[in-house]
N, C-alpha and C positions, 0 to 999 in steps of 0.2 A: 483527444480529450481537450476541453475548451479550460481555460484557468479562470477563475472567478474573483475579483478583491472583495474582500470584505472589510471595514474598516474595525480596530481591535475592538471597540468595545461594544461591536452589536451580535452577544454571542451567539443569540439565537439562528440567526442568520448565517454565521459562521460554521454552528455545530453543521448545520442543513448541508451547505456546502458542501465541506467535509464530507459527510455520510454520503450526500449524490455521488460523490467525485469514486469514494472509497467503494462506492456499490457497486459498478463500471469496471472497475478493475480488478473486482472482487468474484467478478460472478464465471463462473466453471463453465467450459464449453458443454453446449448445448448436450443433453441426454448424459450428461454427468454430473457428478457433485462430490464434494470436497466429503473428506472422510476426515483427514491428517493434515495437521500445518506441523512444518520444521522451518529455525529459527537460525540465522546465524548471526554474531556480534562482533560486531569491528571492535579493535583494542581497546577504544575509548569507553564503549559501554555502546553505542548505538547502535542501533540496527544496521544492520549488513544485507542480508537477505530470508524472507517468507516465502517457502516453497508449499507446494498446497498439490494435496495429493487423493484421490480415489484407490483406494486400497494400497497397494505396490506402484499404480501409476503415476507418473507425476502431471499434474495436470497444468502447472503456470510455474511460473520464479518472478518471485515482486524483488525489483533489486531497487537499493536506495543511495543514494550518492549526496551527500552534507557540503553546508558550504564549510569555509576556513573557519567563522563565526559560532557555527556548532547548529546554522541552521538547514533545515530540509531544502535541499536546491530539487532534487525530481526524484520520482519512482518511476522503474521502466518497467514492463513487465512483456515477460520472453515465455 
């Protein structure tokens, strides 16, 4: 996945980003689809990990990893 800047105040463009970026990593292998998300929360409050599932099966693990700042440094997905 390619990283995109967007500069803060052009949200439109930003939103777009985003949503491209998050569709990509979003989307279930081919001939399945997401049924179930389960959620896990790091102590501070942030997200930890979004597991994403077809019935019983697990289909992905989006894991999220924060800078020191409190901001988003990468989402991996396994």
């Amino acid at each position: 996945m390619t990283s995109q800047e967007v500069p803060y105040w052009r949200y439109e463009e930003a939103y777009k980003a985003i949503h491209s970026a998050l569709s990509g990593l979003m989307a279930p292998p081919t001939g399945k689809r997401i049924t179930k998300f389960t959620f896990t929360w790091n102590a501070d409050g942030s997200i930890n990990t979004i597991k994403a599932f077809m019935g019983d099966e697990l289909l992905f693990t989006l894991t999220f990893s924060w800078n020191l700042d409190g901001t988003l440094r990468e989402v991996a997905r396994t």
